[in-house]
PyMOL CGO cylinders between C-alpha atoms (Angstrom):
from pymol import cmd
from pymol.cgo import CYLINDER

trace = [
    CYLINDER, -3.85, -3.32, 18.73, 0.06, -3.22, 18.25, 0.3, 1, 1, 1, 1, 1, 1,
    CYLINDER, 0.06, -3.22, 18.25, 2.84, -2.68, 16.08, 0.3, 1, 1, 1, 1, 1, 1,
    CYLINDER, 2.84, -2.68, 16.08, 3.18, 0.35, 13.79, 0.3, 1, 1, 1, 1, 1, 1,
    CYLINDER, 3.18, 0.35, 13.79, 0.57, 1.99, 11.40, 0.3, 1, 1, 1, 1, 1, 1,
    CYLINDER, 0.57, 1.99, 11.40, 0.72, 0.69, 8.04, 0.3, 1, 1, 1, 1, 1, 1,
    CYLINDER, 0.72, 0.69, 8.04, 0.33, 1.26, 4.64, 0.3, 1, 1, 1, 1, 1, 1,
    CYLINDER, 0.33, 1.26, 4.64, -0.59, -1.37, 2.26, 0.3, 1, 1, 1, 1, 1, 1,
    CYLINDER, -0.59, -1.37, 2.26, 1.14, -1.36, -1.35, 0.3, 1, 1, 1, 1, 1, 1,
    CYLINDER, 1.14, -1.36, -1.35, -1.53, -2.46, -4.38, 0.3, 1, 1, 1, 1, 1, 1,
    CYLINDER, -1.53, -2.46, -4.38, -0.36, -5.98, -4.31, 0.3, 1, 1, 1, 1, 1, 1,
    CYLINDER, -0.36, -5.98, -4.31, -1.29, -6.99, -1.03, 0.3, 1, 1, 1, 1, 1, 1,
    CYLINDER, -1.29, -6.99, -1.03, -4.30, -5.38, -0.82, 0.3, 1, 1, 1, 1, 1, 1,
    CYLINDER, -4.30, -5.38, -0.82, -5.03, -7.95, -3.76, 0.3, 1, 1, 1, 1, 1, 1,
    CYLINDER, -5.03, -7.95, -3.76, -3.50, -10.39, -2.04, 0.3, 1, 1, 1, 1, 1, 1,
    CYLINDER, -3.50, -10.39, -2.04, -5.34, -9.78, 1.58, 0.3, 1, 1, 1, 1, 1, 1,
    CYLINDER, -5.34, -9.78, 1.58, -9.36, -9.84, -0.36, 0.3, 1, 1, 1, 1, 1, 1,
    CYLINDER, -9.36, -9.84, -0.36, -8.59, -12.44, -3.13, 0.3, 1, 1, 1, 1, 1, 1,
    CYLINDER, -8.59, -12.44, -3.13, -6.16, -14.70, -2.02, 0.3, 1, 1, 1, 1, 1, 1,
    CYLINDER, -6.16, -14.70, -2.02, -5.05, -14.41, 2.13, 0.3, 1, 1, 1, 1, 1, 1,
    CYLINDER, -5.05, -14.41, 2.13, -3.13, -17.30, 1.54, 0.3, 1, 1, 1, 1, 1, 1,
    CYLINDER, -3.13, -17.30, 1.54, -0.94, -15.71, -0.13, 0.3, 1, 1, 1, 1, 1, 1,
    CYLINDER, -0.94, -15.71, -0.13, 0.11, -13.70, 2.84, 0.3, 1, 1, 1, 1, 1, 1,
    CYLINDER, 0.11, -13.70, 2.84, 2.37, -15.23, 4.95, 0.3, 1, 1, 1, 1, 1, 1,
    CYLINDER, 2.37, -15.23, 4.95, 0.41, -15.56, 8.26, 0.3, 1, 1, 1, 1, 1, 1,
    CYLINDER, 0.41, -15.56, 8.26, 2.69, -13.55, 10.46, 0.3, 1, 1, 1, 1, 1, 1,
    CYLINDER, 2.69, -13.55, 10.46, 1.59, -10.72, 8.10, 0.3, 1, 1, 1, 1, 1, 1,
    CYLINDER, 1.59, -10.72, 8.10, -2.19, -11.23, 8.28, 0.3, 1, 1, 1, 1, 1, 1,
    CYLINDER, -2.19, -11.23, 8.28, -1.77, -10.94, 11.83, 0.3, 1, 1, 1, 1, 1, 1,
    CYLINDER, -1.77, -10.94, 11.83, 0.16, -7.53, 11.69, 0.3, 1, 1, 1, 1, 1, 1,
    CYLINDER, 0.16, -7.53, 11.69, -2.01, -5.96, 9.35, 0.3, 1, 1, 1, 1, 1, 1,
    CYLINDER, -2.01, -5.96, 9.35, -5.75, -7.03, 11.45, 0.3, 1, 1, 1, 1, 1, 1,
    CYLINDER, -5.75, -7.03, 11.45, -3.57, -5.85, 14.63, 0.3, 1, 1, 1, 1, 1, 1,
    CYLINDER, -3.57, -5.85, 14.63, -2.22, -2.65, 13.30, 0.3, 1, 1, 1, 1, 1, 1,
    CYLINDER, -2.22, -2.65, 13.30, -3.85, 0.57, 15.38, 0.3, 1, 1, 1, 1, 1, 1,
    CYLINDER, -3.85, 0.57, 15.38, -3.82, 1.67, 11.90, 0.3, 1, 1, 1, 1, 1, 1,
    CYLINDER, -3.82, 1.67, 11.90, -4.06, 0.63, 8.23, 0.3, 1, 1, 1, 1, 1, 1,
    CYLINDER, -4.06, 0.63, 8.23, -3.82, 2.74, 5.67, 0.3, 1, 1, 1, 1, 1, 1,
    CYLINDER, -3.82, 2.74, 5.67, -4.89, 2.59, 1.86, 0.3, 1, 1, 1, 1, 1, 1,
    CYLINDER, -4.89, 2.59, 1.86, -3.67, 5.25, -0.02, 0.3, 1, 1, 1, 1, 1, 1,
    CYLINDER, -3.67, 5.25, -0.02, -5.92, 6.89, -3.00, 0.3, 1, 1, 1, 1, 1, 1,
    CYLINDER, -5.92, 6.89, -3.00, -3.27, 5.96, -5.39, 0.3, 1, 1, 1, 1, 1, 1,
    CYLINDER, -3.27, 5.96, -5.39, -3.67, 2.58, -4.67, 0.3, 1, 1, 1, 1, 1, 1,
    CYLINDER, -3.67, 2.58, -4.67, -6.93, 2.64, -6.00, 0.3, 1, 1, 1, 1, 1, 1,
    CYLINDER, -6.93, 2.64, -6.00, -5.76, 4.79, -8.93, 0.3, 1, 1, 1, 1, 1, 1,
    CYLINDER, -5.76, 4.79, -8.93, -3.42, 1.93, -9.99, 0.3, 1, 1, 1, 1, 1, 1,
    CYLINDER, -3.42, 1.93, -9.99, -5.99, -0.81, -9.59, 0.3, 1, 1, 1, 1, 1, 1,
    CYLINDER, -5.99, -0.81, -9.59, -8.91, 1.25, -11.83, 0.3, 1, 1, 1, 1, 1, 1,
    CYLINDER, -8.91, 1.25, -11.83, -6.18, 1.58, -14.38, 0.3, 1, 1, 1, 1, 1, 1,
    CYLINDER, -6.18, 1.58, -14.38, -5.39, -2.42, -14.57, 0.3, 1, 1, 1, 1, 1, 1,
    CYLINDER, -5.39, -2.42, -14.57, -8.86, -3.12, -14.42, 0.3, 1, 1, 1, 1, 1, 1,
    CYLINDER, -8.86, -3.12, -14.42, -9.72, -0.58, -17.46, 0.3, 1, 1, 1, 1, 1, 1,
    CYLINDER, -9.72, -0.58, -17.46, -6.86, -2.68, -19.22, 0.3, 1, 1, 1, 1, 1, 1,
    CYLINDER, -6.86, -2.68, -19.22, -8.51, -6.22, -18.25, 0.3, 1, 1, 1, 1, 1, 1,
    CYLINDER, -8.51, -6.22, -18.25, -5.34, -7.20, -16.17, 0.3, 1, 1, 1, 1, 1, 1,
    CYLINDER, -5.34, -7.20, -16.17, -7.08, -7.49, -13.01, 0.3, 1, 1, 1, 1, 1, 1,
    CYLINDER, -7.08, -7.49, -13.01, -11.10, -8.24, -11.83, 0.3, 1, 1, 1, 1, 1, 1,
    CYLINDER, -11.10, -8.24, -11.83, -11.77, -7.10, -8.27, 0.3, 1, 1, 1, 1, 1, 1,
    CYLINDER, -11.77, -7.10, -8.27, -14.72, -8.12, -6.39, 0.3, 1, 1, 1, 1, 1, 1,
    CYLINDER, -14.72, -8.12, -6.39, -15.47, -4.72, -4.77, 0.3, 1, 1, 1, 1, 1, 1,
    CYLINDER, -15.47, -4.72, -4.77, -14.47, -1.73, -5.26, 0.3, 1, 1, 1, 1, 1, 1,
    CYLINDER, -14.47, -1.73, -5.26, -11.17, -0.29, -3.61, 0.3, 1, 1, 1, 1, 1, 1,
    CYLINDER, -11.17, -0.29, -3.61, -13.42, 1.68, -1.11, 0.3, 1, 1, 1, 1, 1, 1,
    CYLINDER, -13.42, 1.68, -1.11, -16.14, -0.78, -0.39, 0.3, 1, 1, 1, 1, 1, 1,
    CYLINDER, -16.14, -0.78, -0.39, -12.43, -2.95, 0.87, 0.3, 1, 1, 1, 1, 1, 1,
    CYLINDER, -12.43, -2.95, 0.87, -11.48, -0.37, 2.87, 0.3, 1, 1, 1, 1, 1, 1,
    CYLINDER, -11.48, -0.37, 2.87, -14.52, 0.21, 4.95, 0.3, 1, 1, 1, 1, 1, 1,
    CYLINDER, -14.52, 0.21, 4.95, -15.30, -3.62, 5.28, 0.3, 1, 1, 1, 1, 1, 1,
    CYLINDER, -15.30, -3.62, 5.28, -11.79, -3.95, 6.81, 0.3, 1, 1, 1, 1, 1, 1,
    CYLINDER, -11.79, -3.95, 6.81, -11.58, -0.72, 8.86, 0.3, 1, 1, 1, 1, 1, 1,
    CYLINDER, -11.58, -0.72, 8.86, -9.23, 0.64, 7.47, 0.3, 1, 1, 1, 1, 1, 1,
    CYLINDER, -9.23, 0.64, 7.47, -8.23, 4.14, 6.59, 0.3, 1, 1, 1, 1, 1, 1,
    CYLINDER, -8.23, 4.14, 6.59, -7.94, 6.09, 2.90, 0.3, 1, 1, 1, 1, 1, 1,
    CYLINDER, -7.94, 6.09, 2.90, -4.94, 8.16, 2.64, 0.3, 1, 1, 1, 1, 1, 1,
    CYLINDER, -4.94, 8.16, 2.64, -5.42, 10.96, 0.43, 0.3, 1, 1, 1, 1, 1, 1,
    CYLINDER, -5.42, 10.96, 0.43, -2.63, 12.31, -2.19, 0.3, 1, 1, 1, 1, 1, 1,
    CYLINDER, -2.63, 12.31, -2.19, -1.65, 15.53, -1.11, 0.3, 1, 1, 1, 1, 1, 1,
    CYLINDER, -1.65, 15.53, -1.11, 0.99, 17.73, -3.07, 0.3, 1, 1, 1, 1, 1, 1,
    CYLINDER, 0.99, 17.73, -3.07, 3.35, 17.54, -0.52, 0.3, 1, 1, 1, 1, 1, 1,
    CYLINDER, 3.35, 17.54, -0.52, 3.52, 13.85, -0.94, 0.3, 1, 1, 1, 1, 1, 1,
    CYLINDER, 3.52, 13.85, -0.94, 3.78, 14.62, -4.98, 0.3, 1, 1, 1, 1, 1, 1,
    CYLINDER, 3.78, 14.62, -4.98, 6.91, 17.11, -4.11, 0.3, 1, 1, 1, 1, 1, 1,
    CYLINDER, 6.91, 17.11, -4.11, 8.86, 14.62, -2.09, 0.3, 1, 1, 1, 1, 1, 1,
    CYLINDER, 8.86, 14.62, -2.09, 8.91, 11.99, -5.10, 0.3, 1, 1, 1, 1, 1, 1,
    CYLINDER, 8.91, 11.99, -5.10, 11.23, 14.38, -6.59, 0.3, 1, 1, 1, 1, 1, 1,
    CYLINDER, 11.23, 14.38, -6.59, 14.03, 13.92, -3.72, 0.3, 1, 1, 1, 1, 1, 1,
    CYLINDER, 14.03, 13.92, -3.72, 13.82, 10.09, -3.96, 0.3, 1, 1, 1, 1, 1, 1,
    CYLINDER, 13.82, 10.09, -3.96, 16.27, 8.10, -5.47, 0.3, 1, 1, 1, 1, 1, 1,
    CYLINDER, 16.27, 8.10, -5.47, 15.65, 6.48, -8.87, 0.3, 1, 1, 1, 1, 1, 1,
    CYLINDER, 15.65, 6.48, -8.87, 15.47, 2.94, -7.37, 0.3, 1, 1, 1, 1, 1, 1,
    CYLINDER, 15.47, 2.94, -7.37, 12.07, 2.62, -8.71, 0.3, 1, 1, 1, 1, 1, 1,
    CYLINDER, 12.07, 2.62, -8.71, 10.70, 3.69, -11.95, 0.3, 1, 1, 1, 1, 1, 1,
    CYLINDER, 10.70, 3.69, -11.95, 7.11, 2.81, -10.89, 0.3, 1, 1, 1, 1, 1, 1,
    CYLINDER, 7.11, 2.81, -10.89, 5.20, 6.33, -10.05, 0.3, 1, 1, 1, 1, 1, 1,
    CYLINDER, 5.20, 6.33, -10.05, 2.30, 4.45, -7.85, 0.3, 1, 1, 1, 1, 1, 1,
    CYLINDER, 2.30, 4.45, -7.85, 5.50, 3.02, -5.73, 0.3, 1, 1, 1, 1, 1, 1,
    CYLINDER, 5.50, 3.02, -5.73, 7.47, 5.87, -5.58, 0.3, 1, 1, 1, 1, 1, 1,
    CYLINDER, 7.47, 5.87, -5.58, 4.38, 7.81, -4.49, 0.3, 1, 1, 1, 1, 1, 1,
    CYLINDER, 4.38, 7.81, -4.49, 3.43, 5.35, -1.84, 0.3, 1, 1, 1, 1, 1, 1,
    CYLINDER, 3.43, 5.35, -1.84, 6.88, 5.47, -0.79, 0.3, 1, 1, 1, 1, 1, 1,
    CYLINDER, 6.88, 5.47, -0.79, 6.82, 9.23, -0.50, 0.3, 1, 1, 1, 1, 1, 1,
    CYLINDER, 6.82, 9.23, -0.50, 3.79, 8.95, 1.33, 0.3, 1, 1, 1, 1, 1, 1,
    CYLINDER, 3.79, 8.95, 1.33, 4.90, 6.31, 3.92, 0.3, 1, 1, 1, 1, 1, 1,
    CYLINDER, 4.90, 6.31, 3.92, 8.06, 8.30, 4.49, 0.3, 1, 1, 1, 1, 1, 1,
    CYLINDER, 8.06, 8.30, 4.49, 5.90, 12.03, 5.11, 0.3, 1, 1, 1, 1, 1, 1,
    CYLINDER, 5.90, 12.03, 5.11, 3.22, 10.14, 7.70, 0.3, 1, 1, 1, 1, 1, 1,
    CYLINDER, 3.22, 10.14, 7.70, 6.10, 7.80, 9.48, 0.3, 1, 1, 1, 1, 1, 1,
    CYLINDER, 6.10, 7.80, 9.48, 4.04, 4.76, 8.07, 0.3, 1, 1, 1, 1, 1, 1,
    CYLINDER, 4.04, 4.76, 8.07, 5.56, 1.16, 7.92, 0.3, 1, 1, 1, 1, 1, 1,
    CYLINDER, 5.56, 1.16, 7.92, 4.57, 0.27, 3.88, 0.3, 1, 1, 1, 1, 1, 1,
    CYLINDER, 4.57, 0.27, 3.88, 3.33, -3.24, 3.86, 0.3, 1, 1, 1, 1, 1, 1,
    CYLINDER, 3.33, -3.24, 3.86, 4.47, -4.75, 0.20, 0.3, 1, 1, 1, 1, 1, 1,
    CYLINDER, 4.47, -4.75, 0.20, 6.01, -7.73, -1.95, 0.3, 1, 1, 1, 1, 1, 1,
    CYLINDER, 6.01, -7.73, -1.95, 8.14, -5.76, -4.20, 0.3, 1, 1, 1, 1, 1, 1,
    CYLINDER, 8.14, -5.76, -4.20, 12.26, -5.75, -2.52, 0.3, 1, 1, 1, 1, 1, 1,
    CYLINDER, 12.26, -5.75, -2.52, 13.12, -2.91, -4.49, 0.3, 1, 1, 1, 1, 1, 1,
    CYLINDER, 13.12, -2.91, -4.49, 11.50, -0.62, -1.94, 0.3, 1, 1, 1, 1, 1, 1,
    CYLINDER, 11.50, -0.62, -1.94, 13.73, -1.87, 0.89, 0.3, 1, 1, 1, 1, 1, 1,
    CYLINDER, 13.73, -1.87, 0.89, 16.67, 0.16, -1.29, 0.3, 1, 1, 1, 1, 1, 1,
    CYLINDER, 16.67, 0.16, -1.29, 14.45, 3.59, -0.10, 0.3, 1, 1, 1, 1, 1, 1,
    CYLINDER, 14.45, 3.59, -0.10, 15.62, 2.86, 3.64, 0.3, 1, 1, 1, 1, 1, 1,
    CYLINDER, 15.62, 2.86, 3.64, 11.98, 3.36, 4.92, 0.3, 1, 1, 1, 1, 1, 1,
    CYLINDER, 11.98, 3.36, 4.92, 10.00, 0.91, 7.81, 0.3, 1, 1, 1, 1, 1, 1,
    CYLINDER, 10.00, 0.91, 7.81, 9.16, -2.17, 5.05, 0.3, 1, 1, 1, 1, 1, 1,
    CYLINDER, 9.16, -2.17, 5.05, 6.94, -5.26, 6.32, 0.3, 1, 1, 1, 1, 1, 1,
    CYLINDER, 6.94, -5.26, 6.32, 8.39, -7.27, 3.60, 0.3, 1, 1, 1, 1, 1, 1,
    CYLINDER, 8.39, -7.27, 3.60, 5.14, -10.09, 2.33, 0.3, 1, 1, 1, 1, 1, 1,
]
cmd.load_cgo(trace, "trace")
């Protein structure tokens, strides 16, 4: 295993069960190499809630993913919470501020689709 520990925004976590093809393969291959993947429990916040709308069917649940894949839940601790408040307002989206609060805390490289997180200046694997 090589490369940095990562941390997998909501989107690609869609993208890597339901459609890998969507991935760019270079990334596929990062995230089954990392010594580390992370999924953080607001990840699976943020999918419940667009499910409960009807915006998005998952197969599995968010944790039943996790385990099949090895990979690791990341709990939301207040310390993540409190460094939200010293980001800048690139982002309006809580779940992505929070993940990039989280990445920044545990020195994880966050895995995502969405370029407005580059602005935050943290390790991005851009998909």
């Amino acid at each position: 295993m090589t490369g940095p520990a990562l941390l997998l925004d909501s989107n690609v976590v869609v993208w890597f069960d339901q459609r890998p093809a969507r991935l760019p393969a270079t990334a596929v291959r990062q995230i089954e190499s990392a010594p580390q993947v992370f999924i953080s429990a607001v990840t699976a916040w943020e999918l419940a809630i667009e499910q409960s709308l009807g915006s998005l069917t998952l197969a599995s649940p968010v944790s039943s993913f996790v385990r099949t894949n090895g990979m690791i839940e990341l709990p939301v601790a207040i310390r993540h919470g409190e460094a939200v408040r010293s980001l800048p307002l690139h982002h309006r989206d809580p779940f992505d501020r929070l993940l990039v609060a989280q990445a920044m805390l545990e020195g994880l490289t966050l895995v995502t689709g969405d370029h407005v997180l580059l602005q935050y200046g943290i390790p991005i694997l851009m998909v």
